[in-house]
N, C-alpha and C positions, 0 to 999 in steps of 0.2 A: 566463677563469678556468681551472686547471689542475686536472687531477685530485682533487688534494687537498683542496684548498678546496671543489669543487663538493662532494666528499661531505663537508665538514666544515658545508659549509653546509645540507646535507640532512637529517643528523642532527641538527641546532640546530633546522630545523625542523620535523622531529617530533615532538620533546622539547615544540615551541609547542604545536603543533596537537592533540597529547595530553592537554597541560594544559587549553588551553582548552577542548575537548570534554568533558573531563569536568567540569570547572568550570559551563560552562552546561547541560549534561546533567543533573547535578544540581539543579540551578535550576529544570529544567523539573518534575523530579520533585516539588520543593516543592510549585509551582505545581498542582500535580496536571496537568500535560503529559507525554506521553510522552517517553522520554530523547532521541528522534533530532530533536523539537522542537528542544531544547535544543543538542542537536549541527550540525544542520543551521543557526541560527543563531549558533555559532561557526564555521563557514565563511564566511559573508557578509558574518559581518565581520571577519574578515581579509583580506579581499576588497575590491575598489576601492569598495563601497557605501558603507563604514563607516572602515576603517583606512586608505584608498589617499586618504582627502580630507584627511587630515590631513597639517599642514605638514611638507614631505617625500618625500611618498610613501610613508611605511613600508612598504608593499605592497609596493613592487616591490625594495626593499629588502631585505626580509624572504623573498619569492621572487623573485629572478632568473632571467631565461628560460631560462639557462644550467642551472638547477636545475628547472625545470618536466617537463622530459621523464622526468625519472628521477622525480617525486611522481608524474606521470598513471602512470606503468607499476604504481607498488607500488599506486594508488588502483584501478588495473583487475583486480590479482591480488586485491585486496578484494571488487573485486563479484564474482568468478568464484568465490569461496570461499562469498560469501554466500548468491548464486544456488545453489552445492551444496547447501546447508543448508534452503533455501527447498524444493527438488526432492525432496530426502533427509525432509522432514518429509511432503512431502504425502502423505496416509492415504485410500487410496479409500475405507477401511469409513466415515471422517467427513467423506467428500463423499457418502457416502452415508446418513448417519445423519441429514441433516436432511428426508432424504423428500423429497415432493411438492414443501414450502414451500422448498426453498431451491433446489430446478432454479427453479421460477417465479420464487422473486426474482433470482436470477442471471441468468433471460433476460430480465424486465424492465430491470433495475438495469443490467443492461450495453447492451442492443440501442439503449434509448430516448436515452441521453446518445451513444452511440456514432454513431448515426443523426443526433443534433443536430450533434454536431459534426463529422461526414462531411456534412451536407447546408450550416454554415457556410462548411467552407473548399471544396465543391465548389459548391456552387449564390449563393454569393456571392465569389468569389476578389478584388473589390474593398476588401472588409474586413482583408484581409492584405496586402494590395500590399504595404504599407509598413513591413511587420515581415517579408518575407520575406530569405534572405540575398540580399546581393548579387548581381546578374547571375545568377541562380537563378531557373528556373521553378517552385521548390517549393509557388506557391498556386497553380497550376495542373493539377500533374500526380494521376497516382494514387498516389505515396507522401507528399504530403501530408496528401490527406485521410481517406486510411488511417490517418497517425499519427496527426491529428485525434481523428478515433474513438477511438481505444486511450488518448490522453491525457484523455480526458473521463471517457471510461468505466471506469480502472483501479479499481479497488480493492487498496490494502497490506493482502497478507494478514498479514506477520510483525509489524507494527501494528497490524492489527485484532487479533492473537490474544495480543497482551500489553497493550492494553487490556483486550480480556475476563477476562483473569486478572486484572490488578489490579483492576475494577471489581466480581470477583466474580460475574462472569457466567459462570464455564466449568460448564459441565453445562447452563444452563437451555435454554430452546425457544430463547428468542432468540440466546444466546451461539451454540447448536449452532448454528442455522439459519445464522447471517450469517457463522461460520468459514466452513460449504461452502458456501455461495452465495460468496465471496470466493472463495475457491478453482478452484471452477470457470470464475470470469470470469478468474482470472489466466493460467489454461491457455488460454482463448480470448484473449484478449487479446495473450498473447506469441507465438501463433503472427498473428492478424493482423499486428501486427508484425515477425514474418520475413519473410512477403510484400509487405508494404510494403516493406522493405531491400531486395528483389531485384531488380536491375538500378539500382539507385540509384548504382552506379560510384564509391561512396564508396572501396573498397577494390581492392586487385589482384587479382581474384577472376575465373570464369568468367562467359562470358554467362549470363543470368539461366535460359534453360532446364537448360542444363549444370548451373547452380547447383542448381536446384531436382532434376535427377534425383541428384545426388554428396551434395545433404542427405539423401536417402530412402535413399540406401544408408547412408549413415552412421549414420544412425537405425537402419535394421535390422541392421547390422550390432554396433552398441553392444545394442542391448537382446536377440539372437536370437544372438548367439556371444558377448560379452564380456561380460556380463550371468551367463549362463549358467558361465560358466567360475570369474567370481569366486566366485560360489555354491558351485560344488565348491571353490575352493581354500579358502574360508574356515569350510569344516564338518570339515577336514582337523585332526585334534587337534595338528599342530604350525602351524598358524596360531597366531600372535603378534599380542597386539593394537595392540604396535607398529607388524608390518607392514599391519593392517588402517587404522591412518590415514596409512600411508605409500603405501597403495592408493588412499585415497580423495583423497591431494592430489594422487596422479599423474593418478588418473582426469578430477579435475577442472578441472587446468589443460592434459592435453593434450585434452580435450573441446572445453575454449576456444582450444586454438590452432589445431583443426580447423576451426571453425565461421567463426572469423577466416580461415582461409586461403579458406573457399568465399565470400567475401563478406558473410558477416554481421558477426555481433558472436559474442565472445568471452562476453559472458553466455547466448546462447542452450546454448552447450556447458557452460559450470557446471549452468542447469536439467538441460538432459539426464543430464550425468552425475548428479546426486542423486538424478533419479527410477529410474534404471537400477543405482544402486547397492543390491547384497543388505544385504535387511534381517535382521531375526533371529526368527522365528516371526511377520514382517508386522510388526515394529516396529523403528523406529528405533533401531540399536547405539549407549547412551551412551557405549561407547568410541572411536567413531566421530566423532556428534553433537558431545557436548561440545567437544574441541579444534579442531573445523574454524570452530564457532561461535567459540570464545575468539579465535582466528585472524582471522575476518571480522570482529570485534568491537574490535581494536586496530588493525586496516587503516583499515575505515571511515572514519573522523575523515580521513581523507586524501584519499579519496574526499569530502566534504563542502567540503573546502577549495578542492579541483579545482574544483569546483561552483561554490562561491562568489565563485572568481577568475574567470567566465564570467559573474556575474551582475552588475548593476549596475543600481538600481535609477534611477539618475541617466539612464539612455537609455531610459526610459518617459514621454515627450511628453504633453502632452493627449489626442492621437487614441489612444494605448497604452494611456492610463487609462480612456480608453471602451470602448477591445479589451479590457480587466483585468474592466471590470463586468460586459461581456456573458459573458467567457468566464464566472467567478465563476458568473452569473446560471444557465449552461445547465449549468456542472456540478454544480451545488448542486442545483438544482432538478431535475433530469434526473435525478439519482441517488433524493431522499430520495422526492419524489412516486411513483414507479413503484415504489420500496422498498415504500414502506409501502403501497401499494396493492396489489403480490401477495403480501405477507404476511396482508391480512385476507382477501383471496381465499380462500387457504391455510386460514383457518380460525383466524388466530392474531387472538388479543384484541389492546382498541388501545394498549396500554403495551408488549405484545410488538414489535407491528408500530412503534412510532417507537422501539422499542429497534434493529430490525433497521434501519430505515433511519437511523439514524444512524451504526452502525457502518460500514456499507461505503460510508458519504461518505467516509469516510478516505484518502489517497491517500499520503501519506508517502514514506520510502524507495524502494518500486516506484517512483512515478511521478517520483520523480528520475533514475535509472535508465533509464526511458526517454525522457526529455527528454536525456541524456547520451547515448544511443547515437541518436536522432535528428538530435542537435547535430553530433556526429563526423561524419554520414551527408553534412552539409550539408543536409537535408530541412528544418530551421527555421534561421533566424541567432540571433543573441545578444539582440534587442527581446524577440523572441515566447519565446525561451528566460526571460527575465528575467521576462515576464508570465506564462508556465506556473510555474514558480516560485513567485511567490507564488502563483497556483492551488493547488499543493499544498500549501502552507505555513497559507493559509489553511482550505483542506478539514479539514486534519488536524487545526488547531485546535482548529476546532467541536465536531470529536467530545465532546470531555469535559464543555464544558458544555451541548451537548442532552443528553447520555446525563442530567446531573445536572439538568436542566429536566425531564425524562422524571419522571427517578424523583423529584423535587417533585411534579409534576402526578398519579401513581401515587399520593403517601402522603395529597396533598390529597382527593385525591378519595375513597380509603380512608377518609381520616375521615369527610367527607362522610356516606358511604355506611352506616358504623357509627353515625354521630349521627344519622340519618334513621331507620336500623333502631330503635332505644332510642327516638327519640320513638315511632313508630307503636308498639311496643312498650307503651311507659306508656301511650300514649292508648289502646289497645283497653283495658288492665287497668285504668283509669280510669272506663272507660264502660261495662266488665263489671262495677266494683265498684258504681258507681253504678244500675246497672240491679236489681244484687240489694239494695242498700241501699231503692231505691224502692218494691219493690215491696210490702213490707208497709207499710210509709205509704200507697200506694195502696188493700189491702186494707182496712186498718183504715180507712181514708175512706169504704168502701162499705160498715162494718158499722153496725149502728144503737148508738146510746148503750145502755153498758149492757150491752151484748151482748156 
């Protein structure tokens, strides 16, 4: 194909992939799912699961490899936009506003699933043999069971906190709590995963020490002189709020092309830049926020397609659906158990505590995210790729209807509790009216006739 065609064939498939994301994004929303539900399964099926079995091929049709390289690039300027936005929101005062309760549920909720699934793929490596990539020591090394960890363990914070809005939960104990407990597991989380990347030789980067002393500079460098700088340019009364989001897309994709050149990933430099971009009295600039969002918000869907042409649910065997349950098994359970058992720790009542542990089972977006820069790494192949996948597809699920099983079991019980009150209620006033009714029946029975 020649130039022309390949972009003519690019733009045709946008045009797709736009429609049908929003088409089933909306759908999810019926459903009461969140909308990246619904987006993330119009990826998969356009994708060899769903569209590529049908007579033809459509798939491959529909993307030619010839077109593939120039979707992953626009789908990777997506995450790095998004990851800005992700970094650019997080608020230390609401990683700190949930106290006590939400450090505790973020070191349970993370360490315990993390630890499960660092102790599966390192202290059983026979269980992945066969989903590992080819000629790949990846079930054996330490950046498997690194990533292990971080893929159990993740929690979507920018899904859990549009859940909480739509559900109605933004302000209460629980909403707060399980925002920064998610929060603070995604900061953990993402840096265990840079050290997992390093020395993984996925990239043309330095030796992994070199790597790790040129990211420390980089870090201090961005947050201790460029950080600092933009601050003053942007308090400068001819600062333009033009140039403040022409700052933050510079910021943010050459963050990612730093981080890519040291051998990581190109999302580790979008978080960075967003956390290190000036805020405006500690809050997020909507002049800022908004179009980077709108931006990562029309990428996305591209991103999702990428994904979905890696997935195939057709190369999940018998032995992959036993690896599907136990994974399923350890991060379900890994998460909601230790949830809700350091929020009653904490002190929170038990409709708070299975509010909070249902939220941060959510894994969505992130956890795509990191199954895609894992993928790239060579650390997983395409089975165990395909099996984490529905992991988060499934996780994210769940959310909506435990939260709505929760708050059944909250209004059950509430009646409960009010119909219990109102009978003890009558029955004392029953047994007080009847005590006063008695007792001149009683008198009058001890007086004499007559009397």
């Amino acid at each position: 194909m020649d130039t022309e065609s390949i972009a003519a064939v690019a733009i045709g498939d946008v045009a797709v992939i736009v429609v049908a994301s929003r088409l089933l994004g909306g759908l999810a929303r019926r459903c009461g799912q969140p909308e990246v539900i619904g987006q993330i399964i119009a990826g998969i099926a356009l994708g060899p699961t769903l569209l590529g079995r049908l007579p033809g091929n459509p798939t491959d049709r529909l993307f030619p490899e010839e077109v593939l390289p120039f979707l992953t690039v626009l789908s990777q300027v997506a995450v790095v936009l998004f990851m800005f936005v992700v970094g650019y929101e997080m608020d230390p005062r609401q990683l700190r506003r949930g106290g006590r309760a939400s450090t505790t549920v973020a070191l349970c909720a993370f360490l315990v699933p993390a630890s499960l699934g660092a102790g599966l793929a390192g202290g059983f490596p026979g269980v992945f043999a066969a989903v590992r990539p080819d000629g790949g020591d990846g079930a054996a090394g330490r950046p498997f069971w690194m990533f292990m960890a971080v893929a159990l363990s993740v929690t979507a914070l920018p899904v859990l906190a549009a859940i909480v809005r739509e559900r109605g939960l933004a302000g209460t104990p629980a909403g707060s709590v399980a925002t920064a407990a998610a929060g603070l597991m995604d900061v953990v989380a993402w840096l265990v995963l840079a050290v997992a990347l390093v020395g993984t030789g996925h990239a043309t980067g330095p030796a992994w020490p070199m790597t790790l002393l040129l990211s420390a500079v980089f870090v201090a460098v961005l947050f201790l002189v460029v950080r600092p700088l933009l601050a003053r340019w942007l308090k400068r009364s001819g600062a333009l709020q033009a140039n403040q989001r022409t700052l933050a897309l510079a910021l943010a994709l050459g963050s990612g092309w730093v981080t890519a050149e040291l051998g990581l990933h190109a999302v580790f430099g979008g978080l960075l830049a967003g956390i290190a971009m000036p805020r405006r009295n500690g809050v997020p600039d909507a002049d800022v926020l908004r179009p980077m969002e709108e931006s990562a918000g029309l990428l996305l869907p591209l991103f999702f397609v990428t994904t979905g042409l890696s997935f195939d649910i057709g190369s999940v065997d018998g032995g992959g659906a036993g690896l599907l349950a136990l994974v399923l098994a350890v991060a379900i359970l890994g998460k909601l158990l230790p949830a809700y058992g350091a929020a009653r720790v904490s002190g929170m009542d038990r409709h708070e505590s299975a509010l909070v542990a249902a939220l941060v089972n959510t894994r969505g977006l992130t956890e795509l995210i990191v199954l895609n820069v894992a993928l790239d790494a060579g650390i997983i192949g395409d089975e165990l790729f395909t099996i984490l996948v529905l992991m988060a597809l499934v996780t994210t699920f769940l959310t909506g209807p435990l939260i709505s099983l929760v708050e059944r079991s909250q209004g059950k019980w509430t009646r409960l509790t009010v119909e219990r009150g109102n009978y003890e209620t009558h029955s004392r006033s029953r047994n007080s009216t009847a005590g006063r009714d008695d007792s001149p029946v009683r008198e009058n029975a001890n007086k004499p006739e007559g009397g």
